[in-house]
N, C-alpha and C positions, 0 to 999 in steps of 0.2 A: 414476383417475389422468388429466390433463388434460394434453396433448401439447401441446408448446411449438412454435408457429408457428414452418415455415420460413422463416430468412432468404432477401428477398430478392435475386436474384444480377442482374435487368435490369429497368429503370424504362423506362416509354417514354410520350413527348410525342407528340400529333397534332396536324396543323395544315399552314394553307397557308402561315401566316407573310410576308403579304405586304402591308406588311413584317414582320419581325420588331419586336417592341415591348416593353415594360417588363415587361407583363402575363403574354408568351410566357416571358421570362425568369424569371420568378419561378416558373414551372409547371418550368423547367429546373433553378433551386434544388432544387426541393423533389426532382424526381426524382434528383440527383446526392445530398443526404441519405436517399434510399431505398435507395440501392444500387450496387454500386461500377464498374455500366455501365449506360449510358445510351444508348437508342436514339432516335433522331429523326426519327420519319417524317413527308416532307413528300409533300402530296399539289397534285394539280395540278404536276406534275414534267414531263411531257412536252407540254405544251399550249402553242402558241401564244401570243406577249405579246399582253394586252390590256390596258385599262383597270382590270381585278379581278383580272389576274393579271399583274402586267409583271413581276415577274422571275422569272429562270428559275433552273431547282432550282441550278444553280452558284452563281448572286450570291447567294441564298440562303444556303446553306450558308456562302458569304464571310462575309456579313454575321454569322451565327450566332457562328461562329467568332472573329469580331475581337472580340469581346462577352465570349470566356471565355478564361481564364487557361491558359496552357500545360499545367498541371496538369488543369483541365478540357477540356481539348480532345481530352484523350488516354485521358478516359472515354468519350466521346462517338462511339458511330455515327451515320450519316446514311442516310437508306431512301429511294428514290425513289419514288413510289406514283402512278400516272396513275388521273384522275377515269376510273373504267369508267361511272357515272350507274347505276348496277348497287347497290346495296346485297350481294347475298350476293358476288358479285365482286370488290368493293373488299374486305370483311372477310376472305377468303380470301388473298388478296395479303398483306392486311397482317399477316395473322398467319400466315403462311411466310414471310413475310419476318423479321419480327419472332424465332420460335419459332428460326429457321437460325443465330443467335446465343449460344443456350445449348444445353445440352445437353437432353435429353428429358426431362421431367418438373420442371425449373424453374422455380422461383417467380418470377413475372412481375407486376410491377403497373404500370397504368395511370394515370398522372398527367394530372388534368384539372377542368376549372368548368365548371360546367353555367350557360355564357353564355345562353344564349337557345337558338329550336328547332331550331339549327344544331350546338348540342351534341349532337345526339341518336345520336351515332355512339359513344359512348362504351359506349354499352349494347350494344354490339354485340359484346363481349367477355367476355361473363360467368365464362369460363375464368381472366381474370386478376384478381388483386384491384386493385379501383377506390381512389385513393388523391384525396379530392377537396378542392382545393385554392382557397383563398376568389381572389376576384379582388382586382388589385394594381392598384393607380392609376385613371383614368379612360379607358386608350388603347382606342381602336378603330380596328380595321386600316386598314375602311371610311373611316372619319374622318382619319387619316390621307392617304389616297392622298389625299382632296379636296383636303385642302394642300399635297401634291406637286403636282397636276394645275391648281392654281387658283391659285399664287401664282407670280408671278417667278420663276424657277430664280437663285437669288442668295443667298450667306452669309446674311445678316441675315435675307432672309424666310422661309426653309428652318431656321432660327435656333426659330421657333414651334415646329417639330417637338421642342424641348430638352426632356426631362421626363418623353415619351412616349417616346422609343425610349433606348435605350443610348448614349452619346458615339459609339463606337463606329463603329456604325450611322447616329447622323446625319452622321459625316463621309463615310460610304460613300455616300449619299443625293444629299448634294451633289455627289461627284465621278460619280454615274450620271446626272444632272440634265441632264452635258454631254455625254452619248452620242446618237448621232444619235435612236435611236427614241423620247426624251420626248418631244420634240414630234410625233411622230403620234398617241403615248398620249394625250397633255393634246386633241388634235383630240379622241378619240375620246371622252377624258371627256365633254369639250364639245356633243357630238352627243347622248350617250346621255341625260346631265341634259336638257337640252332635249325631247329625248322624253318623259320620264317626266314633267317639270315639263307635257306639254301633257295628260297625262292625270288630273293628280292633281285636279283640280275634279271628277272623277265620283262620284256614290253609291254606288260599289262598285268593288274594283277588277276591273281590266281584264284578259282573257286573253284573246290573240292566237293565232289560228287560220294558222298554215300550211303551206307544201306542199312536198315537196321530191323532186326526179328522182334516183335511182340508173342511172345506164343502162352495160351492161357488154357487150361484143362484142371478140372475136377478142382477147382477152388484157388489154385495156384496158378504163377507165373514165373517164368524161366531165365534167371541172369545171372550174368557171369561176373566174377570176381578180377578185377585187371589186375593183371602181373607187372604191367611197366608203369612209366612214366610218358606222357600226365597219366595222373589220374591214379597210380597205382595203390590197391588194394581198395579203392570204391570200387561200388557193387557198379553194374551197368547191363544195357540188352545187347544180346549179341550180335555182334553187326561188321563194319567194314567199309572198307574203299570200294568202289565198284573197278572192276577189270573194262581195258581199253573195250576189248568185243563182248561185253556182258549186257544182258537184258536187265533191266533191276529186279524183277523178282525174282529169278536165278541168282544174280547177286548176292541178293537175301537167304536164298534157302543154301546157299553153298558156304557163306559166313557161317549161318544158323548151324549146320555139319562141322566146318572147321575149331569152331567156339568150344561146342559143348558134346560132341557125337553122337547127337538125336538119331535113331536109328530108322527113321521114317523114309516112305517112298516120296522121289520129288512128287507125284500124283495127290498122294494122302497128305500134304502138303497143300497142294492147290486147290485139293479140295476144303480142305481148313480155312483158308481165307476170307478173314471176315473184312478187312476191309487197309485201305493205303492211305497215309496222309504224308503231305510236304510240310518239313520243319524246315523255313528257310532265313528268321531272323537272326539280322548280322550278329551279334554280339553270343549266339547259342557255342559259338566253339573256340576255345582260346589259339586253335592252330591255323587261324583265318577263318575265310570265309566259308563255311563248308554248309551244302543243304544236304537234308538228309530225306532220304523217301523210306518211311517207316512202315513195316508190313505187319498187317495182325491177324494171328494165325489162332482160331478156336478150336482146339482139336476134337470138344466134346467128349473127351475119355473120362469111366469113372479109378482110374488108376493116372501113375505118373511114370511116363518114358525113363528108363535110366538115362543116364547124362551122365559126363565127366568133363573137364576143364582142359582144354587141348589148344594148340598154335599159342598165341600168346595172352589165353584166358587162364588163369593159375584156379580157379574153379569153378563151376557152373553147378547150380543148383536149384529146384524151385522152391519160390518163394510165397507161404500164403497169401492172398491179396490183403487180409486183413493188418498184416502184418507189414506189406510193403506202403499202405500208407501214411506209416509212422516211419518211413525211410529216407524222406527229400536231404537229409543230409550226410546221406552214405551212398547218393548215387553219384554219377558222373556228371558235367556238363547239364543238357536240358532232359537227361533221361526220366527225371522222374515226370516232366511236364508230358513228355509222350505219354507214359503209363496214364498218366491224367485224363488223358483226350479221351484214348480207348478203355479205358477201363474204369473212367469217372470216380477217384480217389479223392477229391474235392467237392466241396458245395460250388455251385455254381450262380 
């Protein structure tokens, strides 16, 4: 006798959706014909605007929302999901997040297209049934934001985005166009292409070596405010490229000086060192591939070093920890997941 497959009771979409597009839409079709609720986890929720990620899980969620029918909206959950750069931690999250919405033991399937090696997260659920859905149109997020960041912020050139996102969503597009922070993003697109455009003539590509200071004393922690672009005017730790003939902990402690002019002996330094880790997933740096070997320095002082903001940090400051962990969206890149590691700012 051959037992008749559980209906299922919750369809769930992944994605950063930024923007949301035609393509994402159509994966949201299909999960709304699987089941008569729909979850929507966006990830990169708590991170800092950048260039690859400017909006935040709210506008998001807006945009999602103008896209679908009353009736649809009222299937529809939303999950916040912050990049841990962690694979078993992200999967963990998402599926107690996900799981806190039915009851135990409900049939859960997974709506998704195996785009390219950024799909690879899909497989990370084997508990749900996989429901895999061809791709719809030609949109790419990527491709996308170029258009946003590279043409006029103006009806008719914003007008090219038509066909690729939902009506919707391009009139949400245009009216975010005129919020102050495009134009730091469109800078910062600006900076990062030119970077990548100065490496791309090489026989192989490029991975960028560098270095970054944790320093923690009498309750507080030490970062600096960036002057440029990317990134400019997010907090972040002070750090750097590593030099052709540099050691990495030298690296580190001469960033650490040039940053913020911690007045300490490299010794009194060394002897601080509580401990080193490698941050090396691809997706932590938007100026390619870059790993970074993170130094964490306790100084055990019951006072704080003077500091000041020097080379191209516009200020350096310390920061209470209690207070840096209500930060993930004013840090740089993956800085605040460093802080995380060494400094345990998260449940785990």
């Amino acid at each position: 006798m051959t037992t008749a497959p559980l209906p299922i009771e919750l369809a769930v979409v992944i994605g950063r959706f930024q923007p949301w597009h035609i393509g994402h839409a159509a994966l949201l079709r299909q999960a709304l014909t699987c089941a008569p609720k729909v979850a929507v986890v966006i990830g990169s929720s708590h991170r800092a605007r950048s260039a690859r990620n400017p909006f935040t899980f709210d506008e998001r969620v807006a945009m999602i929302s103008a896209s679908l029918s009353e009736e649809e909206r009222a299937c529809v959950s939303f999950i916040p999901v912050r990049d841990y750069f962690d694979d078993e931690r992200w999967s963990a999250r998402v599926q107690d997040a996900v799981e806190a919405l039915v009851d135990e033991g409900a049939e859960i399937a997974l709506v998704g297209h195996f785009k390219d090696d950024s799909s690879y997260y899909l497989n990370h659920f084997p508990q749900w049934q996989l429901v895999e859905a061809p791709r719809e149109g030609f949109a790419d997020a990527t491709a996308l934001r170029r258009v946003l960041f590279e043409t006029e912020h103006t009806g008719p050139s914003l007008d090219a985005l038509a066909g690729e996102v939902p009506p919707a969503v391009l009139q949400y597009l245009k009216a975010w166009t005129l919020l102050p922070h495009c134009a730091r993003l469109a800078e910062e697109h600006a900076v990062i292409a030119q970077t990548l455009a100065a490496w791309a003539g090489t026989p192989y590509p490029v991975i960028f070596t560098t270095v970054d200071a944790v320093v923690q004393t009498a309750g507080h922690v030490l970062l600096i405010r960036r002057g440029g672009a990317p990134g400019r005017g997010l907090w972040a730790l002070p750090g750097g490229y590593l030099e052709p003939r540099e050691r990495l902990l030298q690296g580190a402690m001469r960033e650490l000086r040039e940053e913020t002019e911690l007045a300490l002996l490299p010794s009194t330094l060394e002897e601080a060192l509580a401990g080193v880790r490698v941050f090396d997933h691809p997706d932590r740096s938007q100026r390619g591939r870059t790993i970074t070997h993170a130094h964490h320095f306790n100084l055990r002082l019951d006072h704080l070093p003077e500091v000041k903001g020097a080379d191209d940090a516009a200020e350096a400051k310390w920061i209470p920890l209690a207070q840096v962990a209500g930060m993930e969206d004013q840090l740089y890149d993956d800085h605040f997941h460093i802080l995380d590691h060494f400094l345990k700012l998260t449940p785990r």
